[in-house]
C-alpha positions as CSV (number, residue, x, y, z in Angstrom):
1,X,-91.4,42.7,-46.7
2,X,-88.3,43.2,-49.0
3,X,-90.8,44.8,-51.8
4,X,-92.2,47.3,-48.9
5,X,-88.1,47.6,-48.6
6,X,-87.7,48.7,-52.0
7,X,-90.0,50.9,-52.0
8,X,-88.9,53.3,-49.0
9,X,-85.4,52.6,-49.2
10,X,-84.4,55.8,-51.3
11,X,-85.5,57.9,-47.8
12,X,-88.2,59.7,-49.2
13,X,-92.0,60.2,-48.6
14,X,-94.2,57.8,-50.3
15,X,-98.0,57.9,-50.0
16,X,-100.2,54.6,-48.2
17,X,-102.4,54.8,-51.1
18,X,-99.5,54.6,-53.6
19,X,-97.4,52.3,-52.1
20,X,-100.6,49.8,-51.4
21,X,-100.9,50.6,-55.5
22,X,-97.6,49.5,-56.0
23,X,-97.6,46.2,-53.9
24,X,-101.6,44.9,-54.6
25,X,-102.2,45.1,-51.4
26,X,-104.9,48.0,-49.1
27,X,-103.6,50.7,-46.9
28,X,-104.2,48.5,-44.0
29,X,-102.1,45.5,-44.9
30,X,-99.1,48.4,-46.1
31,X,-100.0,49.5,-42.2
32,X,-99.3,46.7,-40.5
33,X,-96.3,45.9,-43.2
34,X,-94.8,49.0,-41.8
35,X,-95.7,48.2,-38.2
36,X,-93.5,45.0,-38.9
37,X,-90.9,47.5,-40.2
38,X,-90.6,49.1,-36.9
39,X,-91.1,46.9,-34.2
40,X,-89.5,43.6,-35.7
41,X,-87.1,45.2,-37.8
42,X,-86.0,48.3,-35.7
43,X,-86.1,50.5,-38.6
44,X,-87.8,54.4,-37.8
45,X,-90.4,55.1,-40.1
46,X,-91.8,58.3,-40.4
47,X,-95.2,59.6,-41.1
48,X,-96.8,62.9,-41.8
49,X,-100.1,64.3,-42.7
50,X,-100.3,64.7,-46.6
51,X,-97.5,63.3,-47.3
52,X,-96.9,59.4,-46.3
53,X,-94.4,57.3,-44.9
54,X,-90.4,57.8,-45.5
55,X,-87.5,55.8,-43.6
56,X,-85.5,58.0,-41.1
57,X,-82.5,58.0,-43.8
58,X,-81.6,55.7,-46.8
59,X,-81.2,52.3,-47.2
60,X,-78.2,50.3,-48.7
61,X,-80.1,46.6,-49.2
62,X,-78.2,43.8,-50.1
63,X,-78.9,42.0,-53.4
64,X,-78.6,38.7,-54.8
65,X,-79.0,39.6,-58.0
66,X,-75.9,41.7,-57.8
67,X,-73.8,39.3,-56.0
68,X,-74.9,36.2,-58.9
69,X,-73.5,38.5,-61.5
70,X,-70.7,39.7,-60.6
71,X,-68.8,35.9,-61.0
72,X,-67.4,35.6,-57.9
73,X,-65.2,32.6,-56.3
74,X,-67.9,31.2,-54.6
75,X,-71.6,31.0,-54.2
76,X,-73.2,33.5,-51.7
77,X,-76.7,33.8,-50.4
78,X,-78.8,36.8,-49.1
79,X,-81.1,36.4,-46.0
80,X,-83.0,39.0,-44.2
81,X,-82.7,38.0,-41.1
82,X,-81.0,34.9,-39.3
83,X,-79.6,34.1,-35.6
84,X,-75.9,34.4,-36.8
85,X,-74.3,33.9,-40.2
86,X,-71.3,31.6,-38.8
87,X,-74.6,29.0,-38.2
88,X,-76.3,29.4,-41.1
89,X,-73.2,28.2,-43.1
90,X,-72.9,25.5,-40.5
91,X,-76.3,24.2,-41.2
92,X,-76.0,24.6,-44.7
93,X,-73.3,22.0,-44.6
94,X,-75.3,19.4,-42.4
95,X,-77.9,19.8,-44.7
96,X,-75.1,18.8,-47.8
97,X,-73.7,21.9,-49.4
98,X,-70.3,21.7,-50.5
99,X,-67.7,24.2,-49.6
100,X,-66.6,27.0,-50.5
101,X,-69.9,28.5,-50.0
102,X,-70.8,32.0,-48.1
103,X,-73.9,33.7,-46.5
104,X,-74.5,37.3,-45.5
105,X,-77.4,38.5,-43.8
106,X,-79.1,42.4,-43.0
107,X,-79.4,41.1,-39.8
108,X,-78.4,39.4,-37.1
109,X,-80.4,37.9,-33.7
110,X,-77.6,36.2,-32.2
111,X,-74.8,37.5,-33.8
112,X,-71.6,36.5,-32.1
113,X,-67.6,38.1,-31.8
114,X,-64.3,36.8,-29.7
115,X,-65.0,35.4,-26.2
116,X,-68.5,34.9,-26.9
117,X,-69.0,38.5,-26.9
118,X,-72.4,39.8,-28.3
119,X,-72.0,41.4,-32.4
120,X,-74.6,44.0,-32.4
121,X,-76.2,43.7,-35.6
122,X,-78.9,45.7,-36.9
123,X,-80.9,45.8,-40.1
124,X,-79.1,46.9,-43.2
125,X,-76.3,49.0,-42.0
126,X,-73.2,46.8,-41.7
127,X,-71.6,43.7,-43.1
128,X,-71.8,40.3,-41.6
129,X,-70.2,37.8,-43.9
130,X,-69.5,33.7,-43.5
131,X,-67.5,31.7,-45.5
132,X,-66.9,27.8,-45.2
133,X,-63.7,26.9,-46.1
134,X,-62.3,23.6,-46.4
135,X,-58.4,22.7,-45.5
136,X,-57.1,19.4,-46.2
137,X,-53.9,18.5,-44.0
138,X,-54.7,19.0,-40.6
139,X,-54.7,21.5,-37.8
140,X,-50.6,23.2,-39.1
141,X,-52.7,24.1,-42.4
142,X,-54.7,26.5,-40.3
143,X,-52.0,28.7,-38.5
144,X,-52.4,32.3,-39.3
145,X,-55.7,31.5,-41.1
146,X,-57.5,34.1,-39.0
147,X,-54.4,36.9,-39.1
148,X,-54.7,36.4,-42.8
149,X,-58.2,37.2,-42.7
150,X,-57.4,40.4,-41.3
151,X,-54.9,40.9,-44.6
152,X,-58.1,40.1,-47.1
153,X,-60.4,42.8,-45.2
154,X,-57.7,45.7,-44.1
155,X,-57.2,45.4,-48.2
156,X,-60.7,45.2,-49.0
157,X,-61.1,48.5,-46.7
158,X,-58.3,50.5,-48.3
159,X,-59.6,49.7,-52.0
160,X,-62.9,51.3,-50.5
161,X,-60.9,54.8,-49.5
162,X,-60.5,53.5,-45.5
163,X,-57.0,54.7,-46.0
164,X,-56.3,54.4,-41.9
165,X,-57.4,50.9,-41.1
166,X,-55.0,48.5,-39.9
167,X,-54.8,45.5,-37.7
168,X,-54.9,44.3,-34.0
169,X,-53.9,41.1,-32.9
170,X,-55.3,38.5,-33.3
171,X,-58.8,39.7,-35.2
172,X,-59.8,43.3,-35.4
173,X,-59.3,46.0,-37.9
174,X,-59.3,49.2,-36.3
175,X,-59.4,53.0,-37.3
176,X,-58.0,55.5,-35.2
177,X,-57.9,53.4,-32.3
178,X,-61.0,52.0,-32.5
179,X,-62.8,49.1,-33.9
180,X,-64.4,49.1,-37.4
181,X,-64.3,45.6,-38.5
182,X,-63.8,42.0,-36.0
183,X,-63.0,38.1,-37.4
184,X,-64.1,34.5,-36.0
185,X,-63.0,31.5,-36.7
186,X,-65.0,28.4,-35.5
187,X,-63.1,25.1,-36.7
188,X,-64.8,21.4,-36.9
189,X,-63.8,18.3,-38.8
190,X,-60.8,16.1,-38.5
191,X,-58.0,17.6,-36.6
192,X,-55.6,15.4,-38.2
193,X,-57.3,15.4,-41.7
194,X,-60.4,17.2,-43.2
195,X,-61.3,20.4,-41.4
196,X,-64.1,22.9,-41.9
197,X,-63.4,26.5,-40.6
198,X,-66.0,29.2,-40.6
199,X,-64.8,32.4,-41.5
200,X,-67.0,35.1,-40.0
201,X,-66.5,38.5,-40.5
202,X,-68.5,41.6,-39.1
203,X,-67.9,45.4,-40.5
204,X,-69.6,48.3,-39.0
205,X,-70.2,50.0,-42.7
206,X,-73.1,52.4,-42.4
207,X,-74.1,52.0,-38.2
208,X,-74.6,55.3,-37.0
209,X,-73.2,56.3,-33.5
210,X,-76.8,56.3,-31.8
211,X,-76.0,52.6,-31.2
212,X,-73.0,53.5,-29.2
213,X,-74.6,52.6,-26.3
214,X,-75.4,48.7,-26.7
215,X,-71.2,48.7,-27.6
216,X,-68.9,48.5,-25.1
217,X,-65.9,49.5,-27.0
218,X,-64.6,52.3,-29.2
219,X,-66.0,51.6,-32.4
220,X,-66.3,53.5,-35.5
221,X,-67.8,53.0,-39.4
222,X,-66.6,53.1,-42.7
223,X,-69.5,55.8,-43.4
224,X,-68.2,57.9,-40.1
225,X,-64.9,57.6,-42.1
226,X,-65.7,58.4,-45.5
227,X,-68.8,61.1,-44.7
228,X,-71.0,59.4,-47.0
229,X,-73.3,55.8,-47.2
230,X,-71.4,53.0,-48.2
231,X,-73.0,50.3,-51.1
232,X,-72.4,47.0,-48.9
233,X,-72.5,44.7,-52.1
234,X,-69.4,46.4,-53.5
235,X,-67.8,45.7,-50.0
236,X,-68.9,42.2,-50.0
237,X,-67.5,41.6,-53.8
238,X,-64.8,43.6,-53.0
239,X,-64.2,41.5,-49.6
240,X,-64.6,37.9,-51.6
241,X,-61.9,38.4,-54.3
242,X,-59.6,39.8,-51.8
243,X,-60.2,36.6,-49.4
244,X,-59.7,33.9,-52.2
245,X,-56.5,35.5,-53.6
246,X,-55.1,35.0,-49.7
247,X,-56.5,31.7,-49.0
248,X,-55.1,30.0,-51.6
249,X,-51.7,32.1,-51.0
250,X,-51.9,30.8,-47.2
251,X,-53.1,27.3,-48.8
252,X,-49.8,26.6,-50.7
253,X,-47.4,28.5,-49.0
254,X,-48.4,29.0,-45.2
255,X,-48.5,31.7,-43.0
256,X,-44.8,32.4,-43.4
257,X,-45.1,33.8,-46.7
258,X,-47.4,36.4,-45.2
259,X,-45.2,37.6,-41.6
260,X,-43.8,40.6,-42.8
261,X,-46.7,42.1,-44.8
262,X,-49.1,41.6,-41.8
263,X,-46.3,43.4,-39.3
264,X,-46.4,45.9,-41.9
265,X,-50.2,46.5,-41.3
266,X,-50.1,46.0,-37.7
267,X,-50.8,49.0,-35.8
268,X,-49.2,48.2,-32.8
269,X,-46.1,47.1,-34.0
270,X,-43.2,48.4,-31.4
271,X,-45.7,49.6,-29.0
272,X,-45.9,48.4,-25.1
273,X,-49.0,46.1,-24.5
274,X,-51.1,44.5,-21.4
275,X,-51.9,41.1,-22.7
276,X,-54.2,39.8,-20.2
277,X,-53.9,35.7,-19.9
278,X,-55.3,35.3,-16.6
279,X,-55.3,37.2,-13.6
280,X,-52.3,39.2,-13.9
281,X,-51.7,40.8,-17.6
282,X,-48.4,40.2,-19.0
283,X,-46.8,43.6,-20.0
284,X,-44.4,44.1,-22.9
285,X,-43.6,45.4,-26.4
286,X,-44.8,44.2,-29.1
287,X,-41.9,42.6,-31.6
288,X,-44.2,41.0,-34.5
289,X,-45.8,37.7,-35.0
290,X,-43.9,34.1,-35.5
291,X,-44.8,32.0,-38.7
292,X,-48.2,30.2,-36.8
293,X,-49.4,33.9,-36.5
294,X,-48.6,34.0,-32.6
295,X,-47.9,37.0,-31.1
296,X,-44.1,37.4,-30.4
297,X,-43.7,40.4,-26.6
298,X,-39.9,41.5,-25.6
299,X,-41.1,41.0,-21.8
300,X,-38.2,42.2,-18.9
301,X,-35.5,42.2,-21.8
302,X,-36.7,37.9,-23.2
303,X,-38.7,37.2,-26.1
304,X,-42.1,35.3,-25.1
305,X,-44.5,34.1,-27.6
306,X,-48.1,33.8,-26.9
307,X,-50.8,31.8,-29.0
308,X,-54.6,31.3,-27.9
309,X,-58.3,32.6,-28.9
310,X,-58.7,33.6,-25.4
311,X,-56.2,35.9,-25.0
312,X,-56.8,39.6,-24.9
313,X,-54.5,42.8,-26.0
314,X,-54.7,46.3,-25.3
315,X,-51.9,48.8,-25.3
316,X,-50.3,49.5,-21.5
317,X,-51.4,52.7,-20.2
318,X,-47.3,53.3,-19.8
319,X,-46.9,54.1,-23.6
């Protein structure tokens, strides 16, 4: 299927004849290839009369061959298609690969965000990236771990010309208001010793807006941002060296070290905020973050700090 891929990703017309030439196989077997294409894949192929088959636009395919050469911190693996990335890396590990080790995917079939939200994840148009990472030292070695995530990608996305994005706590990058790039953490191991934290990561890079409607956010991509494709390998290199440089910085030196750089990046820094906890949100402005990474609210003139993957924050309507 890739080699069918190759062949039709530059967006132009190719021929049955000559792309059954080009694999060895008849016109019927490219047929069906390209039935698989559409149906299994989602991907709009086109066909007219005298001329052949062309994908409705471009393709940017990942590639392994790219990835291998460009010497990067750890190992990372290409799939076509899996259930989720963050589970892929898991089973990797069961099955005895040693961290660090990474895998990305074109697609996802169970692709997962915060509050076991659905990641829409079609073929080929955006990133989703795993890493497993291994901390030694317990539970206080992982405070912060996913704001400094954020720090590694809002980089990664400025060295790539998204001038604008910035953070949200506790793990999206936003653009304009809305949401270009999300984090997940899923932690196992030893609480008190060894632990293993999968670092997921999900960037809408080329999606077009014709998937609005299975999003129920604002969300926007880095190619609605830039006005032109993006090469997602250059992302994910990009994205790698970027996320080794900060976890060995949060490794050594905590999330302390890191406080004021991610206030500095944090787009909602000063502004009034619903945090919802439960049934009534909590309403107050936002002073910063503490040195675990919780979220510090001036709330009726007294500081409160709040910590927790299940907690939600959106800016108060007041503002």
């Amino acid at each position: 299927m890739q080699s069918l891929l190759g062949l039709l990703r530059d967006g132009r017309f190719h021929s049955g004849e000559a792309l059954g030439r080009a694999l060895g196989v008849s016109r019927s077997a490219v047929w069906k290839q390209l039935q698989i294409l559409q149906n299994d894949l989602g991907l709009e192929v086109h066909r007219v009369q005298g001329k052949g088959y062309r994908l409705a636009r471009p393709l940017s395919l990942l590639s392994a061959d790219l990835l291998g050469a460009a010497e990067l911190p750890w190992s990372i693996s290409v799939h076509d298609s899996l259930d989720s990335t963050n589970a892929q890396v898991v089973r990797l590990f069961g099955e005895g690969q040693t961290p660090p080790f990474a895998v990305i995917a074109e697609r996802q079939t169970a692709g997962r965000g915060r509050r076991g939200r659905p990641w829409v994840s079609p073929f080929a148009e955006n990133l989703y990236y795993s890493l497993l990472w291994q901390v030694s030292g317990g539970m206080r070695q992982l405070e912060g771990l996913s704001l400094v995530v954020g720090l590694a990608l809002v980089h990664t996305l400025h060295d790539m010309g998204v001038d604008a994005a910035g953070l949200k706590w506790p793990n999206d990058v936003l653009v304009d208001g809305r949401k270009i790039a999300g984090i997940l953490l899923e932690l196992s191991g030893d609480p008190e010793d060894v632990c293993q934290v999968v670092i997921g990561v999900g960037v809408n890079v080329n999606m077009p807006m014709a998937i609005t409607r299975e999003i129920d956010q604002p969300w926007i991509s880095m190619r609605d941002v830039l006005g032109e494709p993006v090469d997602r390998n250059e992302l994910a290199i990009k994205f790698s060296r970027h996320l080794q440089g900060y976890l060995q910085r949060h490794g050594t030196q905590g999330f302390s070290a890191f406080v004021s750089e991610w206030e500095l990046h944090h787009l909602w820094q000063g502004r009034q905020v619903a945090l919802s906890a439960g049934a009534d949100p909590i309403i107050g402005m936002v002073i910063g973050v503490d040195s675990s990474g919780a979220l510090r609210l001036m709330v009726d003139g007294c500081e409160r700090v709040f910590s927790g993957g299940e907690l939600s924050l959106r800016l108060h309507h007041d503002s």
